[in-house]
PAGUSE-55146 format. One line per 2 residues: number of its first residue (from 1); their letters; for each residue y, x, z of N, C-alpha, C. Coordinates in steps of 0.02 Angstrom, whole numbers. Atoms other than C-alpha are relative to their C-alpha. Layout:
<recs>
NUM	A	Y X Z Y X Z Y X Z ~ ...
</recs>
This chain:
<recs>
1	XX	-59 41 0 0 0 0 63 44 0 ~ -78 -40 4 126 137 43 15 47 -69
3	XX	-9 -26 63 84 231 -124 21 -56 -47 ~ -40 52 27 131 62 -199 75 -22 -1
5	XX	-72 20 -6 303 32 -120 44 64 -13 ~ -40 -44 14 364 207 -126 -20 1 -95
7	XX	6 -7 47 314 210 -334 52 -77 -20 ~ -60 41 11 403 46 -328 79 7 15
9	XX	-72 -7 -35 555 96 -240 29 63 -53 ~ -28 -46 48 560 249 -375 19 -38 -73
11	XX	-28 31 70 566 139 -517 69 -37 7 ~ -55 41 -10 697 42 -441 64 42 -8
13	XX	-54 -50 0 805 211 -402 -9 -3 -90 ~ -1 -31 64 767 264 -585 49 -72 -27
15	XX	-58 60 44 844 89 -653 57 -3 30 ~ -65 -18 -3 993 116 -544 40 52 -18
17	XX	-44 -60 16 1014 270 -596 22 8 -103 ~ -6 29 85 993 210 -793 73 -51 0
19	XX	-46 45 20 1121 72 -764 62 22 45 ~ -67 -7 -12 1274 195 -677 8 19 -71
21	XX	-12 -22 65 1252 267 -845 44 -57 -64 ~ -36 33 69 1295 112 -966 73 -42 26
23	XX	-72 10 -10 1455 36 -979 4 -73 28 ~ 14 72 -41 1505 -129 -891 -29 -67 -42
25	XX	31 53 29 1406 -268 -944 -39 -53 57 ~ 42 33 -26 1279 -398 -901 -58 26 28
27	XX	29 -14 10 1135 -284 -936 18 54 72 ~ -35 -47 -49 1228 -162 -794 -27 -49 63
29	XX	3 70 -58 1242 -319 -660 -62 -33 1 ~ 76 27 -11 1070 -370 -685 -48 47 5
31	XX	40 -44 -40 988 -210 -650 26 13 79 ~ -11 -15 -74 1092 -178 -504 -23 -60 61
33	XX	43 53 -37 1032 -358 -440 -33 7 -3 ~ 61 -4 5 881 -342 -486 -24 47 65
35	XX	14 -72 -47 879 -163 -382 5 -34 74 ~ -19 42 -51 955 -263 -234 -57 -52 44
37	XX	67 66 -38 828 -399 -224 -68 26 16 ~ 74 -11 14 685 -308 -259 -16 56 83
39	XX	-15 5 -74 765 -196 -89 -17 -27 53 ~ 1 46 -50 779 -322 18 -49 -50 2
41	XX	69 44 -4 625 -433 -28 -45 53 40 ~ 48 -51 -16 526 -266 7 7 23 69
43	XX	-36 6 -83 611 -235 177 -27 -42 27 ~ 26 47 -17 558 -403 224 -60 -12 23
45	XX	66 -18 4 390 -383 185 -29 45 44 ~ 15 -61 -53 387 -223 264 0 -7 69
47	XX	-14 25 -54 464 -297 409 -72 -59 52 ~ 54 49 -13 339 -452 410 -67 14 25
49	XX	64 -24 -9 177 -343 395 13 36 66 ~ -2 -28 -56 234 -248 556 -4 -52 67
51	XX	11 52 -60 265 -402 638 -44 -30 30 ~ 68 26 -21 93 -493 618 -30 67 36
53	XX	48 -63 -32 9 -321 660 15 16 96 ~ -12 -6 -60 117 -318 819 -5 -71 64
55	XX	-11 47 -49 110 -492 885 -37 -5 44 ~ 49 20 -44 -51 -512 961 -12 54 68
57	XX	17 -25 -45 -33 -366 1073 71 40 24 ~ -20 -61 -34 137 -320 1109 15 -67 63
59	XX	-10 64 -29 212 -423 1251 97 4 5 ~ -61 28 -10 385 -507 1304 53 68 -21
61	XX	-32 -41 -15 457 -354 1372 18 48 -63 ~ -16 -34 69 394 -250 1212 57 -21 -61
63	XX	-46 45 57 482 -364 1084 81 11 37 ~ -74 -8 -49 644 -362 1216 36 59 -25
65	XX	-21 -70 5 647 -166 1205 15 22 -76 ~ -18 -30 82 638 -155 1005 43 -29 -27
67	XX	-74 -18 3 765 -272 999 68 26 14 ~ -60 -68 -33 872 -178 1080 15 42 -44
69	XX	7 -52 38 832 -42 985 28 -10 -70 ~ -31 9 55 871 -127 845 90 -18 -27
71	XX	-84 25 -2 1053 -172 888 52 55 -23 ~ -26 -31 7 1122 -30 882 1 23 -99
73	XX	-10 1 57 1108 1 689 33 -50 -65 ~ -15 57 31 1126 -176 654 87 -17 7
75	XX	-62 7 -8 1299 -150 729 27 44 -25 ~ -24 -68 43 1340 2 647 17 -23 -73
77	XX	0 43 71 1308 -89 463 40 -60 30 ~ -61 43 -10 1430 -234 551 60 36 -9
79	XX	-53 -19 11 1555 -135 576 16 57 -54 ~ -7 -22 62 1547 -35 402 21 -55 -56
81	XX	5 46 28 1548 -210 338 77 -15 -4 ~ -43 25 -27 1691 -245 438 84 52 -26
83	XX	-28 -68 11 1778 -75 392 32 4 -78 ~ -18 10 55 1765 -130 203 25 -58 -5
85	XX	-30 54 -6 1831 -278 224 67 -10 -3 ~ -60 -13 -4 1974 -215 285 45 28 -60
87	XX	1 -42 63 1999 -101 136 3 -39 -69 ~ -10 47 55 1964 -245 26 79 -50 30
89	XX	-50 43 -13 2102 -344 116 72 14 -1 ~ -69 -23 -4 2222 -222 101 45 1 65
91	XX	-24 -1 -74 2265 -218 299 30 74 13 ~ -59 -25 2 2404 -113 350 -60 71 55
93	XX	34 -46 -49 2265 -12 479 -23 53 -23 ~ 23 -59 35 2179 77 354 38 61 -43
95	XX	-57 -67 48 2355 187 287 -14 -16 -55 ~ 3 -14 71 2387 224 136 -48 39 -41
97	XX	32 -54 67 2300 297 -19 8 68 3 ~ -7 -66 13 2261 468 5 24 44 64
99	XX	-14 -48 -76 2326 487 186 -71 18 47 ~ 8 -22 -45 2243 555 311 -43 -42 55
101	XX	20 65 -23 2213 380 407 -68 -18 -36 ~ 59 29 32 2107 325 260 -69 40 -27
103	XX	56 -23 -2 2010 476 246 -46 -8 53 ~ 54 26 -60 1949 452 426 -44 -55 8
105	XX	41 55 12 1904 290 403 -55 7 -64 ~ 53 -11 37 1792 348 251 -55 36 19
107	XX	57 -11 -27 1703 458 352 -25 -31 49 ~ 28 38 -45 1675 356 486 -53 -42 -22
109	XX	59 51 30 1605 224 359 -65 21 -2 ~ 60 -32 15 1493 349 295 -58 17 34
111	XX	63 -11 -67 1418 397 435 -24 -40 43 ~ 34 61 -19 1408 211 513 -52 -14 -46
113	XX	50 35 76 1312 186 332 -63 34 19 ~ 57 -22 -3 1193 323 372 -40 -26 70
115	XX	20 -7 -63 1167 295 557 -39 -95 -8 ~ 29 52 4 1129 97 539 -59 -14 -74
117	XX	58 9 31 1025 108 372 -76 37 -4 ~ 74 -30 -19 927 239 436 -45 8 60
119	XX	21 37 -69 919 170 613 -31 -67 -27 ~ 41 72 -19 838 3 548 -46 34 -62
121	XX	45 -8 8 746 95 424 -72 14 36 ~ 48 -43 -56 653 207 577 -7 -62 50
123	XX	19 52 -18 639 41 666 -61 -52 -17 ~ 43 49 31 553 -70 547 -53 52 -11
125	XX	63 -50 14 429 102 512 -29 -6 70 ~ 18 -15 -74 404 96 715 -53 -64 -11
127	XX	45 49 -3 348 -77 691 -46 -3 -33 ~ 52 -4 53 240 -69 540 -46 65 4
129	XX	59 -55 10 143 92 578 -16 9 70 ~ 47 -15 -80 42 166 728 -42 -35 11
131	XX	40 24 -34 -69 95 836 48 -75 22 ~ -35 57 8 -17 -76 839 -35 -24 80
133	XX	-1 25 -55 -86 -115 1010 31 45 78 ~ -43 -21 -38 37 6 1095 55 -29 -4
135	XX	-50 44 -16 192 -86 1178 57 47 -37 ~ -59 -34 1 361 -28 1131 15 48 25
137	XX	-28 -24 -66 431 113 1235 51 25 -26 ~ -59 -48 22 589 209 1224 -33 65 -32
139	XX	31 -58 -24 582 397 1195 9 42 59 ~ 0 -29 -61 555 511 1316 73 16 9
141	XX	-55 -27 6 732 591 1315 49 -46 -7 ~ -52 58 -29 809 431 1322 -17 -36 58
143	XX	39 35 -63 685 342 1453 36 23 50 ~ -27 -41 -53 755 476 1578 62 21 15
145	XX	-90 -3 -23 948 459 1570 -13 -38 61 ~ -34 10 -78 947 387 1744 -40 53 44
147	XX	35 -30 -63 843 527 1829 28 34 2 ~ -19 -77 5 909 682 1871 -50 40 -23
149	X	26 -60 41 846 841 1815 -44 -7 -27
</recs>
């Protein structure tokens, strides 16, 4: 199955990378949808198959702790969302063109972009692989921020 989705997920790059090439059209806008859906259906999926595999044995608490886990990325991609928004709205926060202001805010985006799509990627892989009748846990190195040494 995973030699399936990653050979799928390359064809998909390869047709986005065919359609920065042609010029604006239909034929442009319907690969990049296409690329999009075929994304986010597959995510889903991915998501789904982790879920059945995990239901029957994680419990309350487990499910509690991974969402958790999951918040933090999911808020990261909010506020990138939120970030372009602004940018599309033309709001007086983000400075001007070329200052200084609006470069910060580009890296910030960037790095909210990486931190939440590759925080719910490493999420949904937590759920869908392993030993599916181990609970959730933190990791170690986070478990132990309240102990001392």
């Amino acid at each position: 199955m995973a030699v399936k989705r990653t050979i799928g997920n390359l064809v998909v790059i390869l047709g986005l990378t065919v359609a920065s090439f042609l010029p604006d059209s239909t034929l442009r806008d319907l690969l990049r949808y296409l690329a999009l859906g075929y994304f986010s259906i597959d995510m889903l999926l991915w998501t789904r198959a982790g879920y059945l595999r995990r239901r029957p044995h994680w419990t309350r608490e487990s499910w509690r702790r991974y969402l958790t886990a999951c918040v933090v990325p999911i808020a990261a991609l909010l506020v990138v969302a939120s970030l372009l928004l602004a940018l599309e709205w033309k709001l007086p926060v983000i400075g001007e063109a070329r200052s200084t202001t609006r470069l910060v805010w580009a890296w910030v985006s960037i790095v909210l972009l990486v931190v939440g799509a590759a925080g719910l990627a490493a999420a949904i892989d937590r759920l869908s692989s392993g030993d599916p009748s181990r609970p959730f846990a933190w990791p170690r190195w986070l478990s132990r921020r309240g102990s001392a040494g």
